[in-house]
C-alpha positions in Angstrom: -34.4 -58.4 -144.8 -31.2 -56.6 -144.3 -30.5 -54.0 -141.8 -27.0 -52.5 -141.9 -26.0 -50.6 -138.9 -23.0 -48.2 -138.8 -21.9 -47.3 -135.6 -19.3 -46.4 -133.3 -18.0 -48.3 -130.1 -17.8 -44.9 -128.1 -21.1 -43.3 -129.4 -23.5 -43.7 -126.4 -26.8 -43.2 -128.9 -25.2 -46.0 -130.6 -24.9 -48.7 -127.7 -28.7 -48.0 -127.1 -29.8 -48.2 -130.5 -27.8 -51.4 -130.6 -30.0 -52.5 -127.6 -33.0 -51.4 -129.5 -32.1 -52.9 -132.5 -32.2 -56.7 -131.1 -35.1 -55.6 -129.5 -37.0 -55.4 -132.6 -35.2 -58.7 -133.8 -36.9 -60.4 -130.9 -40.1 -59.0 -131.8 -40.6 -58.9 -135.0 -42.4 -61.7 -136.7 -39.7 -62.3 -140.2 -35.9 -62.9 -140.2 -34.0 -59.6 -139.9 -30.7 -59.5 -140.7 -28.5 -57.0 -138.7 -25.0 -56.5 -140.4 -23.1 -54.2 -138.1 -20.7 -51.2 -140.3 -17.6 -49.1 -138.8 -17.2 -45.8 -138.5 -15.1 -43.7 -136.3 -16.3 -40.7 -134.8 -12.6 -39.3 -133.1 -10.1 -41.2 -134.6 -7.5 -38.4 -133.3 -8.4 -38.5 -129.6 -5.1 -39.6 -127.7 -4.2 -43.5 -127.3 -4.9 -43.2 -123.6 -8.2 -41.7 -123.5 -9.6 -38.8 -122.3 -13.0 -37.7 -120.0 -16.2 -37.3 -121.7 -16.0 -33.7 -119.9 -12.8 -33.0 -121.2 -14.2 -34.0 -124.5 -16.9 -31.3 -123.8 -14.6 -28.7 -123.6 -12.5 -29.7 -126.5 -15.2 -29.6 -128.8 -16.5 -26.4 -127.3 -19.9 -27.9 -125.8 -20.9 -26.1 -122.5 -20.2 -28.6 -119.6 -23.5 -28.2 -118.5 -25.4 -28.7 -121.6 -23.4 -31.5 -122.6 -23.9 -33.4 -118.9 -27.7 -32.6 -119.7 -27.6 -34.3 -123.2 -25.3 -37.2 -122.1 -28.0 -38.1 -118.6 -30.9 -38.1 -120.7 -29.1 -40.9 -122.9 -28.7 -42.8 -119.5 -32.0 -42.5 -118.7 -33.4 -43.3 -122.3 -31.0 -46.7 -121.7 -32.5 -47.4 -118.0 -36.0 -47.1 -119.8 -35.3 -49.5 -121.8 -33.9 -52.0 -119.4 -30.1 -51.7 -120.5 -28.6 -51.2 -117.1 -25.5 -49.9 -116.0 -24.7 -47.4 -118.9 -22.5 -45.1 -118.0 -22.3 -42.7 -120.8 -20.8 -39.6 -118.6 -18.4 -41.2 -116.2 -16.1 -43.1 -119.0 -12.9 -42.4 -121.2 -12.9 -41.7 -124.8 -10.3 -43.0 -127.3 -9.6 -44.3 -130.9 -11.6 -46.9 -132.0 -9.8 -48.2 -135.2 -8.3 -51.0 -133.5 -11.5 -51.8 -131.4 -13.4 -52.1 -135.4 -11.0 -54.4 -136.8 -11.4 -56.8 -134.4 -14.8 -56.3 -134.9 -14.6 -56.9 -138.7 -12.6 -59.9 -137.5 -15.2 -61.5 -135.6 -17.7 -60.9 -138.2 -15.3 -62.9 -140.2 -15.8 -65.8 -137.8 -19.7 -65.8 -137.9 -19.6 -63.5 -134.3 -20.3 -60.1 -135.2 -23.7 -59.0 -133.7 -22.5 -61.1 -130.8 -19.0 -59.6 -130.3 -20.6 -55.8 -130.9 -22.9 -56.2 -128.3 -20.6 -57.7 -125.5 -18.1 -54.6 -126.6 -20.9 -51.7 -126.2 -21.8 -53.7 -123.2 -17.9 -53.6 -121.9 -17.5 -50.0 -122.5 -20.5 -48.5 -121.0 -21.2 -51.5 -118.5 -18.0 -51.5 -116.9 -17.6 -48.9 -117.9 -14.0 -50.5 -120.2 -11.5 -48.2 -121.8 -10.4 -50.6 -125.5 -8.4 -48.2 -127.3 -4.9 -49.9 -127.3 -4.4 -53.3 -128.5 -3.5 -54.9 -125.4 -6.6 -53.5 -123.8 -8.4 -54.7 -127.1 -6.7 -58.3 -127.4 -7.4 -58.6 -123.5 -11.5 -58.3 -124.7 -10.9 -60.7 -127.4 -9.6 -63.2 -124.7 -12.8 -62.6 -122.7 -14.9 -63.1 -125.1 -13.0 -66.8 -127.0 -12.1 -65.1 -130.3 -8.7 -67.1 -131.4 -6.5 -65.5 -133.8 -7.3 -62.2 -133.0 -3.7 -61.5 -131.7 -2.6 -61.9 -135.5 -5.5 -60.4 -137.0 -4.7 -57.2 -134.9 -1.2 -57.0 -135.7 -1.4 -57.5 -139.3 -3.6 -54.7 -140.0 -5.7 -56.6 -142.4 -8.8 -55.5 -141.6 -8.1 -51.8 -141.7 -9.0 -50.9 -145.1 -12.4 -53.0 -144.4 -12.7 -50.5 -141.6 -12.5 -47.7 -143.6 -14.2 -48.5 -146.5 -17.1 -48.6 -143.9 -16.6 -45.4 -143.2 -16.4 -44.2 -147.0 -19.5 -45.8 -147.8 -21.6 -44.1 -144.7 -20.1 -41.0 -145.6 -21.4 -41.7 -149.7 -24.4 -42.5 -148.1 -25.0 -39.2 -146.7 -24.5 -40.5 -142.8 -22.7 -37.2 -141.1 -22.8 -38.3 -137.1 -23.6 -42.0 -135.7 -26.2 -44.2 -135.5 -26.6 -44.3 -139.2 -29.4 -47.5 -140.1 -30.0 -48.3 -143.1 -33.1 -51.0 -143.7 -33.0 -53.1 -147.1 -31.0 -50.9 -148.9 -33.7 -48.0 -149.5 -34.5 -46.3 -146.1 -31.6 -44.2 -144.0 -32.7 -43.6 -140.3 -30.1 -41.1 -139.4 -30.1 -40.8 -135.4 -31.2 -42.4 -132.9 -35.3 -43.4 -132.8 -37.2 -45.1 -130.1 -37.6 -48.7 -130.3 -41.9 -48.4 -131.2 -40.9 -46.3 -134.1 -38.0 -48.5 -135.3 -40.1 -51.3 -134.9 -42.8 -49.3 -137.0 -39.7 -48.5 -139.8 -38.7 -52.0 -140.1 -42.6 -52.9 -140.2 -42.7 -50.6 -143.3 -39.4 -52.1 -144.9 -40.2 -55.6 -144.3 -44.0 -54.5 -146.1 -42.2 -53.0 -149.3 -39.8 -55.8 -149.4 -42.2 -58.6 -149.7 -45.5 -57.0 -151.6 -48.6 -58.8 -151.6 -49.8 -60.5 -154.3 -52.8 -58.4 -156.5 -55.7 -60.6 -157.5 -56.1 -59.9 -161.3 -59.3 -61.5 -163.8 -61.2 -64.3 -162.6 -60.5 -68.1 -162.4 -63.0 -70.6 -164.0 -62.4 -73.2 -161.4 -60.5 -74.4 -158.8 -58.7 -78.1 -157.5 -57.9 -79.1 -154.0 -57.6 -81.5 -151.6 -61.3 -82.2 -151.4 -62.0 -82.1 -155.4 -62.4 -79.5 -158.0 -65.0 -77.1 -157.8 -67.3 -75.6 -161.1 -67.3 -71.7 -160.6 -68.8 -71.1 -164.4 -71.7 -71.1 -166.2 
């Protein structure tokens, strides 16, 4: 079963539902297949970045409420065993050139892989990967060849934002936005129990069981066939 995952690099509710999301992979008894989407949340934030407290105040948020909402994120994350994640003390930049070398390394059979390790760079370290030296320098961290021309020739921009389009169609107005086999949207973030319970649901719809219907006069197997009729 597919589960399509749209997200952005610098949404914190986004790293940990990434975290929650392979989670649910390692526990669930079926194949689940995790296709990671682009979206940007502030593709005009300034090239160099800027303080998730300045970004506060930009948007109009109350310093205070905002620090409140942002900790209980980095508690949520501790909770759930992804440690370090700083999601206050961090910059904030574009990500368009961060999600094409995403959709490039999707390309090469390393997506889920390549999205982790950058959620883990940015609010690990925590690692500011809005230019594309900054971005290229991740790329040589993490063994992804080619990326230096995939980068510069802009190819995988309109992939990037067709992403974007399509969440937007979709009815997706903030990040995470999950979308499991193509029926059920799970707009926000959820704890992993209830995403387990989701995909659960899903996986149940997806693959009905089988309704017994009339009766059968008799049966063959290994051991014979047996007379059920009269």
């Amino acid at each position: 079963m597919k589960i399509e995952f749209w997200s952005d690099i610098i949404c914190p509710y986004c790293g940990l539902m990434d975290h929650r999301l392979h989670l649910v992979q390692e526990r669930f008894e079926h194949d689940l297949e995790i296709v990671h989407r682009s979206f940007q949340l502030h593709p005009d934030l300034p090239r160099e970045g800027i303080t998730q407290r300045d970004l506060f105040a930009a948007a109009g948020v109350p310093t205070e409420a905002g620090v409140r909402t942002i900790r209980r994120i980095e508690e949520s994350a501790e909770a759930d065993g992804l440690t370090p994640y700083h999601a206050l003390d961090r910059t904030l930049g574009p990500t368009d050139h961060a999600h094409e070398l995403l959709a490039y390394a999707t390309d090469q059979g390393r997506g889920n892989e390549i999205w982790s390790a950058m959620f883990r760079a940015h609010f690990g370290e925590p690692r500011a990967l809005w230019t594309v030296d900054a971005v290229l320098r991740f790329a040589g961290e993490a063994g992804l060849d080619g990326a230096a021309d995939a980068l510069g020739s802009r190819r995988y921009r309109d992939r990037v934002q067709a992403d974007q389009r399509e969440a937007e169609s979709l009815g997706a107005q903030g990040m995470p936005f999950i979308v499991l086999d193509e029926r059920y949207a799970i707009p926000g973030a959820i704890g992993t129990e209830d995403l387990l319970a989701a995909v659960t649901k899903a996986w149940a719809e997806h693959t009905p069981k089988l309704s017994v219907i009339g009766g059968a006069e008799g049966v063959c197997g290994p051991d014979g066939c047996a007379v059920t009729f009269t």
